[in-house]
Every structure is written in structure tokens, then in C-alpha cells.
PyMOL commands that place a pseudoatom at each C-alpha (Angstrom):
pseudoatom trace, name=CA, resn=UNK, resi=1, chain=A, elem=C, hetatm=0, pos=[99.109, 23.793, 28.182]
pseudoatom trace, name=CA, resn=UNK, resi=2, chain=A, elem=C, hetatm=0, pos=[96.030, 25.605, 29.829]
pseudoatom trace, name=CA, resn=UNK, resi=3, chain=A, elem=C, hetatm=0, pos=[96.596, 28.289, 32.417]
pseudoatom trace, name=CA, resn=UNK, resi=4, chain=A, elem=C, hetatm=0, pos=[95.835, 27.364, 36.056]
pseudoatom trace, name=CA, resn=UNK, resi=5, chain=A, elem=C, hetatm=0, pos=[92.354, 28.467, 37.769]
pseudoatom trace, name=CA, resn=UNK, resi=6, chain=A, elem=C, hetatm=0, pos=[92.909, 30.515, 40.840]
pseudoatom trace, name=CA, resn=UNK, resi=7, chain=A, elem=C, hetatm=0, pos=[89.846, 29.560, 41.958]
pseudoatom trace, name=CA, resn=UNK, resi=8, chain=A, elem=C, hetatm=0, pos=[90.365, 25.605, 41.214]
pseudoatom trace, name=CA, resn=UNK, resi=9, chain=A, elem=C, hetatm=0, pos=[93.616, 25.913, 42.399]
pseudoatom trace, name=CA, resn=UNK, resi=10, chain=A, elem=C, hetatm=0, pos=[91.917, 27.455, 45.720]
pseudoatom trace, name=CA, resn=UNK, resi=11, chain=A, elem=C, hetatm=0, pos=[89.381, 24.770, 46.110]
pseudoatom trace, name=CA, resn=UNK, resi=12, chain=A, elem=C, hetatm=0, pos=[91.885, 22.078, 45.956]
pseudoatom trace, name=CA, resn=UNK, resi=13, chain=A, elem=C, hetatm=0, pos=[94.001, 23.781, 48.644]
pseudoatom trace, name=CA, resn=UNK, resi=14, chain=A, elem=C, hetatm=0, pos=[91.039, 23.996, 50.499]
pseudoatom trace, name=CA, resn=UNK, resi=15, chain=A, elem=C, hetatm=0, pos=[90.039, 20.104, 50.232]
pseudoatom trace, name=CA, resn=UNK, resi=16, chain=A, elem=C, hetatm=0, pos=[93.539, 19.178, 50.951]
pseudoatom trace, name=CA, resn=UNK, resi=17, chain=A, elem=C, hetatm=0, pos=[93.875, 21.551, 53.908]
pseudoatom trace, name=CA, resn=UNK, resi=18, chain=A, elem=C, hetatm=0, pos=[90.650, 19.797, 55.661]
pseudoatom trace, name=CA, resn=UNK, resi=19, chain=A, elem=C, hetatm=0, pos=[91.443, 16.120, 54.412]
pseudoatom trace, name=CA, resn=UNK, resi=20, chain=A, elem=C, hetatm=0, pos=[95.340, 16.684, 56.040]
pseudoatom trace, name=CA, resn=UNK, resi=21, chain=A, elem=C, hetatm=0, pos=[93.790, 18.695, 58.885]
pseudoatom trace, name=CA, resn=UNK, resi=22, chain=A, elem=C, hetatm=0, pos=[90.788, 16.302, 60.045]
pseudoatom trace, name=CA, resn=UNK, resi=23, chain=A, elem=C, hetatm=0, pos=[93.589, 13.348, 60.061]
pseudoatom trace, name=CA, resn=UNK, resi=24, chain=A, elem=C, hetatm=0, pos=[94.373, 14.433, 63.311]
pseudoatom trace, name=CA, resn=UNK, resi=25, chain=A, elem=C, hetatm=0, pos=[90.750, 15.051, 64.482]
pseudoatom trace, name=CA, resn=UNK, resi=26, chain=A, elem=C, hetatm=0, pos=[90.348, 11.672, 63.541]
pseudoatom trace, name=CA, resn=UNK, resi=27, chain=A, elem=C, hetatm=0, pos=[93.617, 9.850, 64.938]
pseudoatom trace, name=CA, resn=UNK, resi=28, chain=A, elem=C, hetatm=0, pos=[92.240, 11.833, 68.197]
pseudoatom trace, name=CA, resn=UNK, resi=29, chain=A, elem=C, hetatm=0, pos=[89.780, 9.800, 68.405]
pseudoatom trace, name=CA, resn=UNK, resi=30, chain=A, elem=C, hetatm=0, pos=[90.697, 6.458, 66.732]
pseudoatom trace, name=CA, resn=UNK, resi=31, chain=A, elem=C, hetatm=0, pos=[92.845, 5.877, 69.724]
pseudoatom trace, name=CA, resn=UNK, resi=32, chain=A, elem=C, hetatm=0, pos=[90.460, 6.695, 72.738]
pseudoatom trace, name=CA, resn=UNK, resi=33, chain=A, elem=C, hetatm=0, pos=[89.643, 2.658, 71.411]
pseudoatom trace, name=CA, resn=UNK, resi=34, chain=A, elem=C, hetatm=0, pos=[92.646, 1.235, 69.402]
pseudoatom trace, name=CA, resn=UNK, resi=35, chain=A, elem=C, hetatm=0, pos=[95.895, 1.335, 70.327]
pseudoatom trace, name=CA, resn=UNK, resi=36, chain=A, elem=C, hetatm=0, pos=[98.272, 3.350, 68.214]
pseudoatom trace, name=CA, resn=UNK, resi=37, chain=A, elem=C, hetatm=0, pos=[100.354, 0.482, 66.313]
pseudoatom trace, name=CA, resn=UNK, resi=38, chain=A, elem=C, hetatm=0, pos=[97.074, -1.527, 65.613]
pseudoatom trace, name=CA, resn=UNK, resi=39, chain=A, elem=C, hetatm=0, pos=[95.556, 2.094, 64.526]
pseudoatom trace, name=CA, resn=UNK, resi=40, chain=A, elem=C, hetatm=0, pos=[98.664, 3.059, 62.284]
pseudoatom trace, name=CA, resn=UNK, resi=41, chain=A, elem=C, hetatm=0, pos=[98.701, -0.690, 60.481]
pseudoatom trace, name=CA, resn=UNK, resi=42, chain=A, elem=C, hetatm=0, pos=[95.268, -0.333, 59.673]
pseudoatom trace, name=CA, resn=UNK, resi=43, chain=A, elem=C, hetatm=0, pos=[96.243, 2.670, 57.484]
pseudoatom trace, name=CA, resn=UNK, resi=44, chain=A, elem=C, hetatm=0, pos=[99.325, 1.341, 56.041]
pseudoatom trace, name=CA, resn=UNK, resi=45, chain=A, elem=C, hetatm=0, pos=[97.483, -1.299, 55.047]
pseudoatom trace, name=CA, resn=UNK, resi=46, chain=A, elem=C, hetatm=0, pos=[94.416, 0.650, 53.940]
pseudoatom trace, name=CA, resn=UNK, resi=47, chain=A, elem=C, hetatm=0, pos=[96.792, 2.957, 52.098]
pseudoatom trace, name=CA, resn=UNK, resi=48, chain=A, elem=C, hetatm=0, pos=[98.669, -0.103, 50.205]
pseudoatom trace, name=CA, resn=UNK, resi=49, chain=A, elem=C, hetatm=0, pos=[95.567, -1.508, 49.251]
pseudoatom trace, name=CA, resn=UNK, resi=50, chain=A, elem=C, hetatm=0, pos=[94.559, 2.073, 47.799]
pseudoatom trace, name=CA, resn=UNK, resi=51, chain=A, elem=C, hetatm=0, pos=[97.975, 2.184, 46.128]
pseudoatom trace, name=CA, resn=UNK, resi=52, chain=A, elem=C, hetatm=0, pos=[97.796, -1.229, 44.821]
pseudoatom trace, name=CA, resn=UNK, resi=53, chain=A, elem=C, hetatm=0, pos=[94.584, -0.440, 43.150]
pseudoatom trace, name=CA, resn=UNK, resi=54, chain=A, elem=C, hetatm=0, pos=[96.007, 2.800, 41.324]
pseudoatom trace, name=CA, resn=UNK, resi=55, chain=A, elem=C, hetatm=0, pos=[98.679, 0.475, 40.056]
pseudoatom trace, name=CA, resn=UNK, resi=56, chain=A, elem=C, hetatm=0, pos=[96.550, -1.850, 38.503]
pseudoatom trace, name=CA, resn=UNK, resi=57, chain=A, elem=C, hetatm=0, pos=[94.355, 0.365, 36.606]
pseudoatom trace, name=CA, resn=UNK, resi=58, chain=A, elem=C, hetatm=0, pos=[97.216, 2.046, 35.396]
pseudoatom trace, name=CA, resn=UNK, resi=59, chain=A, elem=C, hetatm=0, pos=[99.318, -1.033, 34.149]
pseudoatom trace, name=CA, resn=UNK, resi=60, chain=A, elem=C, hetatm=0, pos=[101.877, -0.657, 37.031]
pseudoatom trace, name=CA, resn=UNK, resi=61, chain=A, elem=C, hetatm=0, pos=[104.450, -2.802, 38.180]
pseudoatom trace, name=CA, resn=UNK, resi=62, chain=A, elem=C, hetatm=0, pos=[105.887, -3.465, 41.474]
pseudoatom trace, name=CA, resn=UNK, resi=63, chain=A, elem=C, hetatm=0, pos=[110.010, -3.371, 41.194]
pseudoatom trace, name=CA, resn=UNK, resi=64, chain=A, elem=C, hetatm=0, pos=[111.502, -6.591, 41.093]
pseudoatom trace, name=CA, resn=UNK, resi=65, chain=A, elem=C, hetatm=0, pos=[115.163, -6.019, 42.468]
pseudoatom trace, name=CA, resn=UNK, resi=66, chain=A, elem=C, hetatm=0, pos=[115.722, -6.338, 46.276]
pseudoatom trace, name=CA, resn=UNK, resi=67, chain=A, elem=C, hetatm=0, pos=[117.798, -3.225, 46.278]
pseudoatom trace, name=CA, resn=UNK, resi=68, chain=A, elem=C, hetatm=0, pos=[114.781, -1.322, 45.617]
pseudoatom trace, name=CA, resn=UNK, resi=69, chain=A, elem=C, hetatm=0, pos=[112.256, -3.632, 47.997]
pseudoatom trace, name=CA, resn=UNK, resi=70, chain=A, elem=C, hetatm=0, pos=[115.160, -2.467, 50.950]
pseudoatom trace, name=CA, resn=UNK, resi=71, chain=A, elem=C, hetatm=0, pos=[115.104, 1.166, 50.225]
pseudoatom trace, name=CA, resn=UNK, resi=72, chain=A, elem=C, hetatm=0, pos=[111.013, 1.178, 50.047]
pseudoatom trace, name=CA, resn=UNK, resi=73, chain=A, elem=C, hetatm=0, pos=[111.101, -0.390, 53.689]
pseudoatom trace, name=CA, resn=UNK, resi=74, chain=A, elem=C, hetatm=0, pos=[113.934, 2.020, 55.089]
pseudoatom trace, name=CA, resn=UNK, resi=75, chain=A, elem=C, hetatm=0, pos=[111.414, 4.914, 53.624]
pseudoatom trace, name=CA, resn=UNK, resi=76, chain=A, elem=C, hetatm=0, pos=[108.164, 3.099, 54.899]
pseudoatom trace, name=CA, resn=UNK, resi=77, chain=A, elem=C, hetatm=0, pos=[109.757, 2.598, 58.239]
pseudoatom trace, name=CA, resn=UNK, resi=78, chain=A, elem=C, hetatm=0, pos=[110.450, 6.724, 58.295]
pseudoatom trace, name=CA, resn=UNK, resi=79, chain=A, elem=C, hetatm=0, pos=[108.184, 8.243, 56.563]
pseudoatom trace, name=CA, resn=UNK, resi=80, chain=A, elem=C, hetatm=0, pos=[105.119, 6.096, 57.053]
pseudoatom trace, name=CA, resn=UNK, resi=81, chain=A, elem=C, hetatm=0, pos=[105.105, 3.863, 59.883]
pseudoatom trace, name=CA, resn=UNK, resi=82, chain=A, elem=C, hetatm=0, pos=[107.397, 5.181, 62.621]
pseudoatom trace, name=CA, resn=UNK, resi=83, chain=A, elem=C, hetatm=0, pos=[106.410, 8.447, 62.249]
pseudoatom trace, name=CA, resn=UNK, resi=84, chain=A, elem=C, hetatm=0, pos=[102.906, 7.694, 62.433]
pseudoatom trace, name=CA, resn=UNK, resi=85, chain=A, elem=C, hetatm=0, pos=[102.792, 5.265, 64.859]
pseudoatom trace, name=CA, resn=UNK, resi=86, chain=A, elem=C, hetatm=0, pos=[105.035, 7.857, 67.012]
pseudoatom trace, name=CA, resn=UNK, resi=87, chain=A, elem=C, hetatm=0, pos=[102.495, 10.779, 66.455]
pseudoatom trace, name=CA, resn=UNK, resi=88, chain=A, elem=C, hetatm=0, pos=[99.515, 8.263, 67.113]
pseudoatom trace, name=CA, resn=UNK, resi=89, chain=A, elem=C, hetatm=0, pos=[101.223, 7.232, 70.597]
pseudoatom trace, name=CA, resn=UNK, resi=90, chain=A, elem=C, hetatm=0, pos=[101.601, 11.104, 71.511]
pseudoatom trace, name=CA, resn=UNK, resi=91, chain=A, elem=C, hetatm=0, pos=[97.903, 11.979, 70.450]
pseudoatom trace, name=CA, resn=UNK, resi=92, chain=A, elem=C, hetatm=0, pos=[97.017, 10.140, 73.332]
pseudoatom trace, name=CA, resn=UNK, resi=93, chain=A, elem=C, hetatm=0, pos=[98.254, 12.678, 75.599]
pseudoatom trace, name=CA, resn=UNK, resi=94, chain=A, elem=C, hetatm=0, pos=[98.160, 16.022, 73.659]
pseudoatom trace, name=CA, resn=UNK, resi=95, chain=A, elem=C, hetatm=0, pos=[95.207, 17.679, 71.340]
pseudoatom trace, name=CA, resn=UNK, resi=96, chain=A, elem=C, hetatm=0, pos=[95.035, 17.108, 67.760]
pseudoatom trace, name=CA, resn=UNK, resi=97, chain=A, elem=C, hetatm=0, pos=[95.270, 20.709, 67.124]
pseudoatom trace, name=CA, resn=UNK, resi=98, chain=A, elem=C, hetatm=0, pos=[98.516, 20.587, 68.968]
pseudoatom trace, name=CA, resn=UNK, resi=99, chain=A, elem=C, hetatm=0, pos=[99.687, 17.447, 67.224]
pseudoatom trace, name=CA, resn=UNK, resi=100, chain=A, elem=C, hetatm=0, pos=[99.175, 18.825, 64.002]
pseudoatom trace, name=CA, resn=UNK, resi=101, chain=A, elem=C, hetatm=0, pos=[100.835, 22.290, 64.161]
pseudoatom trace, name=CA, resn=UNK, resi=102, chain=A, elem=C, hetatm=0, pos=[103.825, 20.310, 65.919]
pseudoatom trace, name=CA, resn=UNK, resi=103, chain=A, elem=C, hetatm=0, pos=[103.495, 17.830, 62.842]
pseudoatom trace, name=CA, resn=UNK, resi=104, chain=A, elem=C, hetatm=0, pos=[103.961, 20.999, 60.581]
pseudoatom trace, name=CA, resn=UNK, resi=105, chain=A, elem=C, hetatm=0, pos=[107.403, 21.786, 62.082]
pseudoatom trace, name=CA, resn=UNK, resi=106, chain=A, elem=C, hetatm=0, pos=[108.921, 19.206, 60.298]
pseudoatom trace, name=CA, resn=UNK, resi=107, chain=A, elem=C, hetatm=0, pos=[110.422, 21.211, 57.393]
pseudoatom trace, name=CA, resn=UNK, resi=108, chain=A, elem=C, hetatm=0, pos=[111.971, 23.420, 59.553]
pseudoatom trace, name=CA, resn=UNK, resi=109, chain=A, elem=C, hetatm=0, pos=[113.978, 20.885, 61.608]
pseudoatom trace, name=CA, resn=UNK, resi=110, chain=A, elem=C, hetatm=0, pos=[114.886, 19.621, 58.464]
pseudoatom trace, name=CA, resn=UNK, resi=111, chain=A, elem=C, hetatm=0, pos=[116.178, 22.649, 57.157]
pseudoatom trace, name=CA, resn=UNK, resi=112, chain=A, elem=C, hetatm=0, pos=[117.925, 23.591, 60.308]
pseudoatom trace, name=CA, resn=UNK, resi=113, chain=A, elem=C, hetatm=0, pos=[119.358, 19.579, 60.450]
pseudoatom trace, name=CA, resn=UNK, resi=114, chain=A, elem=C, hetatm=0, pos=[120.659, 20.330, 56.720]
pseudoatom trace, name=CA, resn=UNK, resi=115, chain=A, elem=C, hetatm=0, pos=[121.935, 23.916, 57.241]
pseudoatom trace, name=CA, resn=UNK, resi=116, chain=A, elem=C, hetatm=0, pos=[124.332, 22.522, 60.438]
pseudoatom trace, name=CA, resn=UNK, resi=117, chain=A, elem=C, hetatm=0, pos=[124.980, 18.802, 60.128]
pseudoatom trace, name=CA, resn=UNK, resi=118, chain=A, elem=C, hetatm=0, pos=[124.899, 17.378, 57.167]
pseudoatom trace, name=CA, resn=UNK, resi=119, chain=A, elem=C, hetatm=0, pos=[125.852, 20.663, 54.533]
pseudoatom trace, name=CA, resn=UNK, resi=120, chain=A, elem=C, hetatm=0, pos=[124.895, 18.110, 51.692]
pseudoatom trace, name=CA, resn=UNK, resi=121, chain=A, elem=C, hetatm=0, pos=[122.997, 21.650, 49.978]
pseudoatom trace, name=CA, resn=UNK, resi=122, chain=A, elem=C, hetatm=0, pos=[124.269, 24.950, 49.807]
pseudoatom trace, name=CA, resn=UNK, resi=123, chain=A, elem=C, hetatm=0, pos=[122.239, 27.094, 51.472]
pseudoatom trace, name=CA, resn=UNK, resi=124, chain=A, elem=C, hetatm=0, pos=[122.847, 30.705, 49.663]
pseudoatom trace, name=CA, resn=UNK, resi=125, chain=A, elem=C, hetatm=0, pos=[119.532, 31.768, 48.332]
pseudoatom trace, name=CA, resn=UNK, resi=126, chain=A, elem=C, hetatm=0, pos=[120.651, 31.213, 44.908]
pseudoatom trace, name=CA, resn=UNK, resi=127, chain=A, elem=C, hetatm=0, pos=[119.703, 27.895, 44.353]
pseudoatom trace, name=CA, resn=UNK, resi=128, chain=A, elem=C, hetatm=0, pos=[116.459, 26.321, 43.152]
pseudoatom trace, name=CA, resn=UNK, resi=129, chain=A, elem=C, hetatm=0, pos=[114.430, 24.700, 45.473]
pseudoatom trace, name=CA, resn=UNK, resi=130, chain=A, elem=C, hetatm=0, pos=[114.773, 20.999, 44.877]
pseudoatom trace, name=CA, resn=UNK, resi=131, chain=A, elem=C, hetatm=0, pos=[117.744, 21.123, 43.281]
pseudoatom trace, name=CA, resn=UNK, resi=132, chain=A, elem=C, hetatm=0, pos=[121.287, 20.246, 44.494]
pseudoatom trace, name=CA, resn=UNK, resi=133, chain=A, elem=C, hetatm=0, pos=[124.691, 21.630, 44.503]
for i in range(1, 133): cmd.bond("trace and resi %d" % i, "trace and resi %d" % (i + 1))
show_as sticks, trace
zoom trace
């Protein structure tokens, strides 16, 4: 195993930081002329295409069982669509710059959401991150 590059490691920050960033630059004004939901299926779909393509070039299979088909929706529906669609419908009244650092808050609703309602992780500073108790 070869040690990482700071400076590769750097540069790929870098890239991701202005591909994640410029998404909202670019929902900003994606919806001045389509409407959110039409503007949020066109990725999906754009994305699934994308995905699709991986798949076949690496000999993937889609699942077969409906039990995982149901999950993949519930997670599509959260993670992908709805939340999307939702930040596409507000970007029509706030600036992207906005949008985007209120995007970033996520994690720490989510921790704060996990630390007082569900308590399914102990939250001691012992643990791992990722891993669960």
C-alpha cells in the first residue's frame, strides 16, 4: 500500500469542494427557468443513468429482491429526491451561498437528533466514528 500525497490528496479536496460548491451556483440558476421538481428529476435521472453506466462496465447487478428495491426508494425519497427537490424550492427565495452553508448543517442536526431522541449511539468520546455501541 503506497502512502497518500498531501498534495493529491489537496487537489482532490479542492475539485470536490468547487464541484459540491458550484451545485448550488448552478441550482440558482436552473430554477430562474425550470421549476424545482422538473429541475431535481432531471438529475435523478441524469445521475441513474451515470450510475447505470458504472454498473455495466463493472459487471454489476441490480438486486433482485423487493425488500431491497423498498429500502432503495425509502433512501432515494430522503436522501435524493425530497431533499433536493426541498432545497431546489427554497433556492428560489434565498442565495446559493446561503443555501449551501445551511445545506452543510446537516450533520449537526443529526448529531444533536441522535444525542437527544433516538440514543441509538453512545455518545462518550470513546467510540470510533462509524461504529456502533
Amino acid at each position: 500500500m503506497t502512502s497518500p500525497n498531501p498534495r493529491m490528496e489537496l487537489a482532490l479536496l479542492a475539485l470536490l469542494a468547487l464541484l459540491w460548491g458550484s451545485s448550488y451556483l448552478f441550482i440558482k440558476m436552473a430554477v430562474t427557468e425550470i421549476p424545482p421538481i422538473t429541475l431535481i428529476a432531471l438529475r435523478v435521472f441524469g445521475a441513474a443513468v451515470f450510475l447505470i453506466i458504472v454498473m455495466r462496465i463493472r459487471s454489476e447487478k441490480l438486486p433482485r429482491d423487493s425488500k431491497t428495491w423498498r429500502m432503495l426508494f425509502l433512501q432515494a425519497i430522503f436522501n435524493s429526491i425530497g431533499a433536493w427537490s426541498v432545497l431546489a424550492w427554497g433556492q428560489q427565495y434565498v442565495d446559493s451561498g446561503l443555501a449551501s452553508v445551511l445545506n452543510s448543517t446537516s450533520p449537526i442536526f443529526v448529531f444533536l437528533i441522535t444525542a437527544t431522541i433516538t440514543h441509538h449511539e453512545t455518545l462518550d468520546g470513546r467510540s470510533k466514528p462509524g461504529s456502533f455501541t
